[in-house]
C-alpha positions in Angstrom: -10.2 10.3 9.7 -13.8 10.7 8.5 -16.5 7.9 8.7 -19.0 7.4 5.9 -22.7 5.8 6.3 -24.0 4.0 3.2 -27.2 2.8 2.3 -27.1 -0.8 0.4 -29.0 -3.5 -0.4 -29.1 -6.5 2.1 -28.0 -9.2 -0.3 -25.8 -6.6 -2.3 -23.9 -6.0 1.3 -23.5 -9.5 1.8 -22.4 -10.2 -1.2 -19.5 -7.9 -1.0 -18.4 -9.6 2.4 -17.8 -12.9 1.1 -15.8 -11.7 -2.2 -14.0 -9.6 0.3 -12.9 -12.1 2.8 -12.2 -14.4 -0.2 -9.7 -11.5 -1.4 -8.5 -11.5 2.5 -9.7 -7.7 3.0 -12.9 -6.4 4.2 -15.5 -4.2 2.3 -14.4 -1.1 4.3 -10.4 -1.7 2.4 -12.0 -2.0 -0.4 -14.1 1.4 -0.6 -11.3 2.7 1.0 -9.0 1.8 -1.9 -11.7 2.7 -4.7 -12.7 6.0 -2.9 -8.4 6.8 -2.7 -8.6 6.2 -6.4 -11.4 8.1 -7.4 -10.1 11.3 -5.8 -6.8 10.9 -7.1 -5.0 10.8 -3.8 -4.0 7.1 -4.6 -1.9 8.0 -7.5 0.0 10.5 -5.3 1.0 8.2 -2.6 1.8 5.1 -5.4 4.0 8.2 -6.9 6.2 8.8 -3.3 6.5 4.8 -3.2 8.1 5.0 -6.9 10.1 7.8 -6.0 11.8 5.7 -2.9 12.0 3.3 -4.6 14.3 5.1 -7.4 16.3 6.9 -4.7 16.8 3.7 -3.3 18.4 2.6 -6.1 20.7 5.0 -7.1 21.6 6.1 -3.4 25.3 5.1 -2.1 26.6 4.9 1.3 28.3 7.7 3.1 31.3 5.9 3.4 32.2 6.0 -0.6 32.0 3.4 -3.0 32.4 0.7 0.1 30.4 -2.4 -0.1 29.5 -5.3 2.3 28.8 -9.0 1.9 25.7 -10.5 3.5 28.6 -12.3 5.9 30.0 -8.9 6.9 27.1 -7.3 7.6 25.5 -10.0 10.0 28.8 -10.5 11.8 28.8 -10.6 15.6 
């Protein structure tokens, strides 16, 4: 992992900070995020996500068509 130095306006910087913590994240997540967009490397990973998700869907057990209740599965 890289870091990146950034020159910004005083006010501009602080600005940012309060959005951000009123979002819950920090600047740094968010230039983070827009820099993973920008050079495409977000789409990619949101991509693998969809693609669990869809084999998580479709996937069966190894044991056949067998299925469990919420009850069977947290017996002790």
């Amino acid at each position: 992992m890289a870091n990146l130095t950034i020159t910004l306006d005083d006010e501009l910087l602080k600005q940012a900070r309060i959005r951000a913590l009123e979002q819950g994240t920090s600047v740094n997540a968010v230039l983070r995020d827009y820099l993973e967009a920008y050079a495409g490397t977000r789409l990619v990973r949101e991509e693998k996500v969809m693609d669990l998700l869809r084999l998580s869907q479709t996937a069966t057990s190894r044991r056949g068509e067998k299925t469990w209740t919420r009850d069977e599965l947290h017996e002790r």
